[in-house]
C-alpha positions in Angstrom: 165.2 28.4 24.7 165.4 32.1 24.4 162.2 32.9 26.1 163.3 30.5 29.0 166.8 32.4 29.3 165.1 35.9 29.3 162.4 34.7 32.1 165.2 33.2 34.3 167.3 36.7 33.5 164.1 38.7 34.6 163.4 36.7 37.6 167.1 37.4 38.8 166.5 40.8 37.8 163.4 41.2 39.6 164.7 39.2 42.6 168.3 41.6 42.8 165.7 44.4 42.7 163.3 42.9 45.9 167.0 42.7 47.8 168.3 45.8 46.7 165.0 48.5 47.6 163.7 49.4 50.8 160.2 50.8 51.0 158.4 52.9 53.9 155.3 54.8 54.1 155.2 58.4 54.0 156.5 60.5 56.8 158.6 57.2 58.0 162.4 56.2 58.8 163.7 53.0 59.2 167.6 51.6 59.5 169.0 49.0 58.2 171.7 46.5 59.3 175.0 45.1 57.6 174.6 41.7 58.4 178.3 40.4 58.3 179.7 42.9 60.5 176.4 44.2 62.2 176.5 47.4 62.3 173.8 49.9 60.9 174.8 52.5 58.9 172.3 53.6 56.8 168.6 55.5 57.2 166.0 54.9 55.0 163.2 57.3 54.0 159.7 57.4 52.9 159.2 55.6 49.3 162.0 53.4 47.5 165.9 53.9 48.5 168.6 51.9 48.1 169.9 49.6 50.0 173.4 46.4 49.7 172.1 43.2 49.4 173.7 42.3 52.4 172.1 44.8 54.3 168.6 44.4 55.8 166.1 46.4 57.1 165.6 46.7 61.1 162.3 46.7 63.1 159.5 48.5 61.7 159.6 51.9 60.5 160.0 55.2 62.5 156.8 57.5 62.5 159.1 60.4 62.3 155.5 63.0 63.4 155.0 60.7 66.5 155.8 62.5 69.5 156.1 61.9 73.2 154.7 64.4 75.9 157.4 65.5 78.9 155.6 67.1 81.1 156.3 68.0 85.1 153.9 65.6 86.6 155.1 62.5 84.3 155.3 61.2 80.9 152.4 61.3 78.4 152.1 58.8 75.3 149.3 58.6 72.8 149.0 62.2 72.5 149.8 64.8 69.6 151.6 67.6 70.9 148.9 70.4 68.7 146.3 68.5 70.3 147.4 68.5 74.1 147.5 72.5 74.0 144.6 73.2 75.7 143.3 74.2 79.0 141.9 71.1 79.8 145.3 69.1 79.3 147.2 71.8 81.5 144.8 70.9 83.9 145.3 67.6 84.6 149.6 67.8 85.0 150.9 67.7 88.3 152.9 70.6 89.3 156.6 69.9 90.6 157.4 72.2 94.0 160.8 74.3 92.8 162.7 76.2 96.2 163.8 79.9 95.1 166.2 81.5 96.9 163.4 82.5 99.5 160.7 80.0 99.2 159.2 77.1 97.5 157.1 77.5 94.2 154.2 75.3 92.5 155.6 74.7 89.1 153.8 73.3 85.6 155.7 72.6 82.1 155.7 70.5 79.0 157.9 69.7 76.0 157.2 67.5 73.1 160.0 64.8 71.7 160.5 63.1 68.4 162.7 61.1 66.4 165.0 63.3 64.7 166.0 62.9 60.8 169.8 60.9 60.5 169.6 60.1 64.1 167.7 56.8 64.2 171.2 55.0 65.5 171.8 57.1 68.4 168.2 56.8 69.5 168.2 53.5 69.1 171.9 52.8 71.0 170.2 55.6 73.8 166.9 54.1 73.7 163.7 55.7 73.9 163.0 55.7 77.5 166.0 57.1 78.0 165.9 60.1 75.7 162.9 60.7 77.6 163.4 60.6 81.0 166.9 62.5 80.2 164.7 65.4 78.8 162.6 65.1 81.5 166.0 65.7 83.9 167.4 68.6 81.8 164.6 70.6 82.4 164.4 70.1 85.9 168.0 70.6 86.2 168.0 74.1 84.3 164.7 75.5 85.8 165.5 74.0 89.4 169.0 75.7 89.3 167.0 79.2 87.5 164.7 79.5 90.3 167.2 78.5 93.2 168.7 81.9 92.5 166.2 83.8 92.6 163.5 85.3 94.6 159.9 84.6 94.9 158.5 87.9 94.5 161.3 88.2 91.5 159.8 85.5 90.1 156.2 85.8 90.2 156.9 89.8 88.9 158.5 88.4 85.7 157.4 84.8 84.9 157.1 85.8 81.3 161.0 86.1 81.1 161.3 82.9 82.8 159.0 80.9 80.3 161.8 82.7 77.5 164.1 81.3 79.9 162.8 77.6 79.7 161.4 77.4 75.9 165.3 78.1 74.9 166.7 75.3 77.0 167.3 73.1 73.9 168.4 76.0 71.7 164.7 77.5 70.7 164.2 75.7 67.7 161.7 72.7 67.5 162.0 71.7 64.2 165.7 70.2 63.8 168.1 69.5 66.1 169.8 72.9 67.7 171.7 71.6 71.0 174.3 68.7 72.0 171.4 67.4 74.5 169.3 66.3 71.2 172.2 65.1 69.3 173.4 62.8 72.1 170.3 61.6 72.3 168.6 61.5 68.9 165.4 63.4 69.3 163.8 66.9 68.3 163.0 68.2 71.5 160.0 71.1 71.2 160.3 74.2 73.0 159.6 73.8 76.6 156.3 75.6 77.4 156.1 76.5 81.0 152.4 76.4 82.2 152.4 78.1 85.8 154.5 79.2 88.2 152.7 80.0 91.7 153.1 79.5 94.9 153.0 76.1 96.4 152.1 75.3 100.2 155.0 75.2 102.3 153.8 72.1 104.2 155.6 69.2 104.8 154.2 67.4 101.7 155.8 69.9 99.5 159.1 69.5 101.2 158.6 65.4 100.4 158.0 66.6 96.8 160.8 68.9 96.2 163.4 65.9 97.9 162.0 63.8 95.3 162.7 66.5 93.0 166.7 66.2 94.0 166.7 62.8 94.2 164.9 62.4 90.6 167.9 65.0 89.5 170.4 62.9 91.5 169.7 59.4 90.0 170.5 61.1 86.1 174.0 61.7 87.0 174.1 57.4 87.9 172.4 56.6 84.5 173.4 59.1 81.4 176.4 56.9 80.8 175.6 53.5 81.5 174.9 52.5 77.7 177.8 49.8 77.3 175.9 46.8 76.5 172.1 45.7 77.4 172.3 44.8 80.7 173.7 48.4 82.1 171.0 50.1 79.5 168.5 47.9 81.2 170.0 48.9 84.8 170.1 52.7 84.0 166.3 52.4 82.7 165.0 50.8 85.7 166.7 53.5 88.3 164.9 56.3 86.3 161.6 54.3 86.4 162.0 53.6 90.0 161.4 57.4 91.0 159.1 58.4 87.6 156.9 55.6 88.4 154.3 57.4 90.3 155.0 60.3 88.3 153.4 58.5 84.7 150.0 60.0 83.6 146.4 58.3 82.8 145.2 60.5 79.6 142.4 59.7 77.8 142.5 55.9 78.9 145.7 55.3 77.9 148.4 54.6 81.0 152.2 55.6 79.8 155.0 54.0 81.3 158.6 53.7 80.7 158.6 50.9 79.1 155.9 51.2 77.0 157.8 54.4 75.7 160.2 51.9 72.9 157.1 51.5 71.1 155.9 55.2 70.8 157.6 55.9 68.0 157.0 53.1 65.7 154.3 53.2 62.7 151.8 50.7 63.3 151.2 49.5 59.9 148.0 48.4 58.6 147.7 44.4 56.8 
């Protein structure tokens, strides 16, 4: 009698214990969700924490290393940020054309994005796609207006101070969070790295690229706060993809696109 009371207290035990731990890999996040009033309100880290029976975990875990490229010419996934540095990689991103007060420029520059620590449910309410194409628009928006002000020869004489310039739009620090941009938006943004600045041919196919640069800059002010419910998020998404369609890069035989981007983050666990 007393060894079938202890095995039926141990199985409760053991059972509380299954209902009452979450458990991720290393160098993942995951939330998880109140199930009687459905919000989530707590962020789970790598190993054993603790978690209310009635809450349960959401989705699979967060790679929090995983990072997404932002580059001028598109949006690169599949690619680690240490490993894209190199000449060959500069190479293949297409330059944006940027007018100065004078002229029109040839411009190259990338950023890496992350999920960033105690920020899983804003990047998940903003959604990924939109964290990135947002990035994507800030620095347009800050080197676009830089450059508008300034002229060519100004430019090209000191492009080192404008690559300061761009690697502190997000406040200079890539490891944590340093600027209201990445805490709307739940991400570690890197610093910007801008490539080259040259000057681009003042033909009518740059003029048709630098419109699309406005327009691209236009369409951000229609989407950043469409976030009410599903149907506007999925609204806002597909303006932004409408003009950074033809923008997405091939690398290394893997095709990003916008929507593929929810899925960048996630840790692909192994059976």
């Amino acid at each position: 009698m007393l060894a079938g009371v202890i095995f039926i207290v141990s199985g409760l035990i053991c059972l509380f214990l299954g209902f009452s731990f979450a458990k991720n890999p290393l160098y993942t996040r995951q939330l998880s969700m109140n199930v009687f009033n459905r919000n989530m309100t707590k962020e789970h880290g790598a190993g054993f924490s603790w978690k209310w029976l009635w809450y349960e975990l959401q989705g699979k875990p967060m790679d929090m290393r995983a990072t997404i490229i932002i580059t001028s010419g598109g949006i690169i996934v599949g690619k680690d940020w240490e490993e894209f540095q190199n000449k060959d990689s500069y190479n293949k991103i297409t330059p944006r054309i940027y007018e100065t007060e004078d002229g029109i420029l040839s411009g190259k520059w990338a950023v890496p994005i992350r999920p960033a620590e105690d920020y899983l449910k804003i990047l998940l309410l903003k959604t990924v796609p939109v964290a990135a194409i947002m990035t994507m628009g800030r620095v347009e928006a800050r080197l676009s207006d830089k450059l508008a002000k300034m002229k060519t020869g100004d430019v090209l004489a000191d492009k080192q101070a404008i690559g300061k310039y761009v690697g502190k739009i997000f406040g200079g620090n890539d490891e944590r969070i340093s600027s209201p941009h990445e805490r709307r938006y739940g991400v570690v943004v890197g610093n910007p790295e801008l490539i080259d600045l040259s000057y681009g041919e003042k033909s009518q196919a740059a003029q048709e690229k630098l419109f699309e640069t406005k327009k691209f800059l236009e369409s951000l002010d229609l989407i950043k706060d469409k976030f009410d419910n599903d149907q506007e998020r999925s609204e806002a998404i597909s303006i932004a993809n409408g003009i950074t369609k033809k923008q997405i890069i091939k690398f290394d035989g893997i095709e990003g696109s916008v929507k593929s981007l929810a899925d960048a983050f996630v840790k692909i666990l192994k059976k």
